[in-house]
N, C-alpha and C positions, 0 to 999 in steps of 0.2 A: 412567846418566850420572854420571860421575865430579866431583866436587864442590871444588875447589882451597882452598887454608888460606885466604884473604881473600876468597874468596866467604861459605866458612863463617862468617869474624869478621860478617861485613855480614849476614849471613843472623841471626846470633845478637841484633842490635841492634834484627829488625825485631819486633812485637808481629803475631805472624801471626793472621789471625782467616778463620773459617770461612768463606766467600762460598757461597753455591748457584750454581748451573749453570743457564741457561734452560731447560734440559731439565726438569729437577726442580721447575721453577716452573709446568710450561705440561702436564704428569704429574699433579703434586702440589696442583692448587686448582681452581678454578672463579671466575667473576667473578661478582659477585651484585648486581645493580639494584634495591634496595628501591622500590618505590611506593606513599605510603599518602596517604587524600586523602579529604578529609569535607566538610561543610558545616559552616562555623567556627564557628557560631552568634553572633558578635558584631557589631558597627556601631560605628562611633566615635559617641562623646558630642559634643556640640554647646554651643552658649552657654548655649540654650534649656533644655534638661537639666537645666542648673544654674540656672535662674532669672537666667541674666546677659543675657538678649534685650535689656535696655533698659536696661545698660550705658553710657557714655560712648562713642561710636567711637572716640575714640581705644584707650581700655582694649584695646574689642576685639580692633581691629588688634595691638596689644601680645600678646595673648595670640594670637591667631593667626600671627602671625609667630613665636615666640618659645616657645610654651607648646603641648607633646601633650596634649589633655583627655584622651585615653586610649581605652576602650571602655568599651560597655555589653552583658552575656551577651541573649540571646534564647530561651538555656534553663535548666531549672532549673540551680543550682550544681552540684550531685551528679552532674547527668547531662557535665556541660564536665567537671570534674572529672574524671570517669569516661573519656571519651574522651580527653582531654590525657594523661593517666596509660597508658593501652595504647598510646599511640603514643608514647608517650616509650620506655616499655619494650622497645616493639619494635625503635628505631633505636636504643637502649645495647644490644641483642643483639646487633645487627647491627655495630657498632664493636668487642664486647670481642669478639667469635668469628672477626674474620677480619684481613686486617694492610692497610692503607690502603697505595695504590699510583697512581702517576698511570695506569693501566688501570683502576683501579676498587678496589671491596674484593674481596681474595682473602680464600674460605673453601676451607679442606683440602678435598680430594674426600673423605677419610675420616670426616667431619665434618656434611657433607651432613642426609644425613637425619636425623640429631637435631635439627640446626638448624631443618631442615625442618618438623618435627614441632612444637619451639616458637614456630615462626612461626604453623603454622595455628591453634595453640589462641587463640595470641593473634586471627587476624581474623577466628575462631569469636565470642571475645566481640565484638569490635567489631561485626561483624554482626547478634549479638542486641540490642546497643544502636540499631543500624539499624533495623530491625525495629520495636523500641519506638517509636522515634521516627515509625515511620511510622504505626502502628497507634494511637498515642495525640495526633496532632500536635497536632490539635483541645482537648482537655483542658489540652496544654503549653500554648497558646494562652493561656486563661483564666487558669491558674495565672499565667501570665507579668501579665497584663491585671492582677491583684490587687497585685501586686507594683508596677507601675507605676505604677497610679493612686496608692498613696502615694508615691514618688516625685514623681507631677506634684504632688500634697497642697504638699510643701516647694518645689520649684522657683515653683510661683504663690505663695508664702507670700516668698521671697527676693525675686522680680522686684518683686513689689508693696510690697515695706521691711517685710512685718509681723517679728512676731515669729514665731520659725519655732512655738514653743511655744501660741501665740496658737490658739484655737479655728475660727477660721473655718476657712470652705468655699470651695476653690475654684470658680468658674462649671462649669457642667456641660460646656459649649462648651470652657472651656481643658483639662479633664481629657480628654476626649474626644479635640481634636484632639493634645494631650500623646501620650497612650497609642497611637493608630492611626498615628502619626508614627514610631512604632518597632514595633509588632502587627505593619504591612503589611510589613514587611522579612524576613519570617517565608515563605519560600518554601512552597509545596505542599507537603502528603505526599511525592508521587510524586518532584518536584523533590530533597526529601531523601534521600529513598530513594537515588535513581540519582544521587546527588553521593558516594555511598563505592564505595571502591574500595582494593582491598589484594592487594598482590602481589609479585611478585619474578620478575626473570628471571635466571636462570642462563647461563652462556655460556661457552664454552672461551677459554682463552688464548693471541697467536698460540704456535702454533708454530716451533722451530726450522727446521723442513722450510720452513714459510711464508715464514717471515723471511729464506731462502735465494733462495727463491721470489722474492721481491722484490728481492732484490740480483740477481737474473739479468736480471727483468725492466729495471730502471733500466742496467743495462748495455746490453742490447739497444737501449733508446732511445737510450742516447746514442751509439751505435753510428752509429747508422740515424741523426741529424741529422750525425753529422759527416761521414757518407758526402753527406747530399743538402747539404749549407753548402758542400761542395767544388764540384758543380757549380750554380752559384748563376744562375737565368736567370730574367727577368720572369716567365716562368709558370708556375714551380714557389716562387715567393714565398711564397704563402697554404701550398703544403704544406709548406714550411721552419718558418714559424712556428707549424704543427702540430704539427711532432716537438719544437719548441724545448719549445713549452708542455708537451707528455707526458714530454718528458726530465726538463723541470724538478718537474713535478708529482711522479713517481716519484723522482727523488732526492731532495726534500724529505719527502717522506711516509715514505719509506727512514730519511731521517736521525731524524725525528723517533720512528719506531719505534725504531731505536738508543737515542737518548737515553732513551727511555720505557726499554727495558730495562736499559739502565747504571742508572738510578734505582732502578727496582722491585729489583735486585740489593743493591744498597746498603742502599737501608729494609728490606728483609728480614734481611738481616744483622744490622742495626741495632735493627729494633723489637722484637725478643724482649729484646736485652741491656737497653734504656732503659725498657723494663716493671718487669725483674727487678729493675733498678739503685735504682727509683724505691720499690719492696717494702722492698727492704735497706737504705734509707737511710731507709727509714719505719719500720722495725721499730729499727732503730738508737738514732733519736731517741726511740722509745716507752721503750726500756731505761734510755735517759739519762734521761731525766724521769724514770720507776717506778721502776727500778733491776728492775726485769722485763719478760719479753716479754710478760707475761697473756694478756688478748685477739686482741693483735696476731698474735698465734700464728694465728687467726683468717683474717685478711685475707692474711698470707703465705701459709696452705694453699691461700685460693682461687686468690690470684694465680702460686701453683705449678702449679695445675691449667691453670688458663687456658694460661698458657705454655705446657705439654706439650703442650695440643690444637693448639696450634697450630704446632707441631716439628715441621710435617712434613716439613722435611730433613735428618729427624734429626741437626741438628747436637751432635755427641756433646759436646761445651764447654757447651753449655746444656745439656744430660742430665742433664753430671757436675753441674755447682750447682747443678741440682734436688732433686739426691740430695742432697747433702748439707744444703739447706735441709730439706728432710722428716727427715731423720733428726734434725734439731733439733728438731723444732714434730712428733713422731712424736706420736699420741694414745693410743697406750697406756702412753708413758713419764708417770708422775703428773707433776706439775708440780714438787712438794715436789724429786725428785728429779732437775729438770733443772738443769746448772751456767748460770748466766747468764754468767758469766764466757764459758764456752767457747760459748755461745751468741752474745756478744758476739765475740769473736775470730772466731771463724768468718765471721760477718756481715761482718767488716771485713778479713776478706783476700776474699771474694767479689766485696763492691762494688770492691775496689781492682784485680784483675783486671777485672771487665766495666766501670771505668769507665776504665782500659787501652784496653780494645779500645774500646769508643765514641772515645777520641781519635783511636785509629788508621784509624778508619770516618771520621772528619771530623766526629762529633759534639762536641755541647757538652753534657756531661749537669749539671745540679746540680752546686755546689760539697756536701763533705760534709767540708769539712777542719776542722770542729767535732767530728765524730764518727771523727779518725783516720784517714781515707781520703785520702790527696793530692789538691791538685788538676793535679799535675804527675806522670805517672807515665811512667815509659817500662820497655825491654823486661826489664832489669833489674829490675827491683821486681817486675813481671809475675810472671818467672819464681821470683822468693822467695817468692811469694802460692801459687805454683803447690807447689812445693816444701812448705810450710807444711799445705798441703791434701789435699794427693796422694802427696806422696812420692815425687814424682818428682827427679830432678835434671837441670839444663839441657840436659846432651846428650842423656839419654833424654827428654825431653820436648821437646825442638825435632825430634829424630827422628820422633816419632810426629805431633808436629804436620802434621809438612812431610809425612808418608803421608799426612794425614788432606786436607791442601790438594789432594793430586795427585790 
């Protein structure tokens, strides 16, 4: 197709950026439902907790309207600890490994089983924490019970005006019902036991074929109502307002899978550049302050890696600033002998192409116009960042782009 001189100038003006294809999206991931789900071990704290039972009503109400008392654990620290911590980990795996979509998170189908792999180790331990907790409930119990009883110790010590420091003893009766006021909230063994649960479903993405499938389908209904609306007689009423309803169902459920896939296109596009952008403008500021990349070198390698795992349509524009972010932060060049300068420079014609292309996606990424990077860029500047890096010049490089779009 033949290309006319004022198509060209307009074509030249635009900030062209990589889009995927549904095809390559519904190919290339898998949807992944994390499920993780325990026995919280906590109870909210009460007045009583705090030795405030014989407070003023007013107060109370004050605090009860107005004031979270918070929780109190029901096991030891080490072990909440221990299980907050594997379930945190699990769902930071599950965000940096796959790209957030109004379909779900997509993880690369290339991607899978590693994934996989550190998912199970993780609900490997959690499950031996299960386990413990089942086999030892009883002992937790008692532990928990020692723990408590000092606590009731100061709360009767508050309610009653002493001195918290003050020697006495609480009645056996306040400690008691104190302590079994929160014991009894302490479900079963078994109750525990069978309150974890860890999982994941995997699931394909629709399909193009599918999504075709559905536009044939909502056509047909609306076919089939405007044929029976033509002939409109009392006793065909109730079946008219049965095709109305199926027509309308499938053209809205139609539409909304549209929109859902016009989105998912876009964030994809989008979330690898606003990752990178977010790197380069961290490693940026790291230099400005140091006057080196040090550590940060660090944090760029992983956040290099991460992005590539998750390129799976190969878009070659993220490839290329890959490359050249590793070829800075390389670990066998010493540090003595990396230039900062050109480390610096490089850093700031990258961010100022992908922060290019994010305007031209309808992002708003960070301002970085402390560190040299515009906050106004358009195709022109693009292409001198490009030129600067690559060595391309605008017509070879809007050439190959516009291959790379088709």
């Amino acid at each position: 197709m033949e290309t006319n001189a004022s198509d060209q100038k307009i074509e030249e003006k635009k900030i062209n950026v990589f889009r995927p294809n549904w095809n390559q999206i519904s190919q290339g991931t898998v949807l992944i439902d994390l499920h993780i789900g325990y026995w919280r071990a906590q109870t909210n704290l009460n007045l009583e907790d705090l030795g405030l039972e014989k407070a003023p009503e007013e107060y109370k109400q004050l605090l009860k309207e107005n004031i979270n008392l918070g929780s109190k654990r029901l096991i030891p620290k080490s072990i909440y600890n221990a299980l907050s911590c594997l379930e945190g980990k699990a769902r930071n795996t599950l965000y940096k490994d796959t790209i957030p979509s109004p379909w779900g998170y997509l993880l690369p189908k290339k991607n899978y089983m590693t994934w996989k792999e550190v998912m199970e180790g993780f609900k490997e331990k959690m499950f031996e924490i299960r386990d413990s907790l089942y086999l030892e409930r009883d002992s937790i119990v008692e532990k928990m019970r020692e723990e408590y009883e000092k606590a009731a110790l100061y709360a009767y010590k508050i309610s009653t005006g002493q001195d918290v420091n003050s020697l006495s003893e609480p009645p056996k009766e306040f400690t008691d019902r104190f302590v079994s006021s929160i014991l009894n909230r302490i479900p079963s063994a078994e109750e525990i036991r069978d309150s974890f649960h860890f999982d994941w479903i995997p699931s394909y993405v629709l399909t193009p074929s599918e999504l075709e499938e559905d536009k044939i389908k909502a056509e047909k209904a609306r076919q089939s109502w405007e044929e029976q609306k033509a002939e409109v007689r009392e006793e065909n009423k109730l079946a008219l307002a049965e095709k109305q309803l199926d027509f309308e169902i499938r053209q809205k459920t139609l539409a909304s899978k549209l929109s859902r896939v016009d989105q998912t296109l876009d964030l994809i596009a989008s979330s690898l550049r606003e990752t990178l952008y977010d790197a380069v403008v961290n490693a940026l500021q790291i230099i400005k302050k140091n006057d080196c990349l040090g550590g940060g070198a660090r944090s760029l390698r992983t956040i290099a890696s991460q992005v590539r795992s998750l390129n799976f349509m190969e878009d070659e524009d993220i490839e290329s600033y890959l490359v050249k972010i590793e070829g800075l932060i390389d670990s066998k060049i010493p540090i003595k002998d990396r230039s900062v300068e050109e480390t610096q420079n490089t850093l700031k014609e990258i961010g100022t192409i992908i922060r290019g292309e994010l305007l031209a996606l309808g992002s708003n990424p960070r301002t970085a116009k402390d560190l040299e990077i515009p906050d106004v860029i358009d195709a022109d500047r693009v292409r001198k960042s490009r030129n600067i890096l690559f060595g391309e010049t605008p017509k070879e490089q809007l050439s190959q782009r516009n291959q790379r779009s088709l």
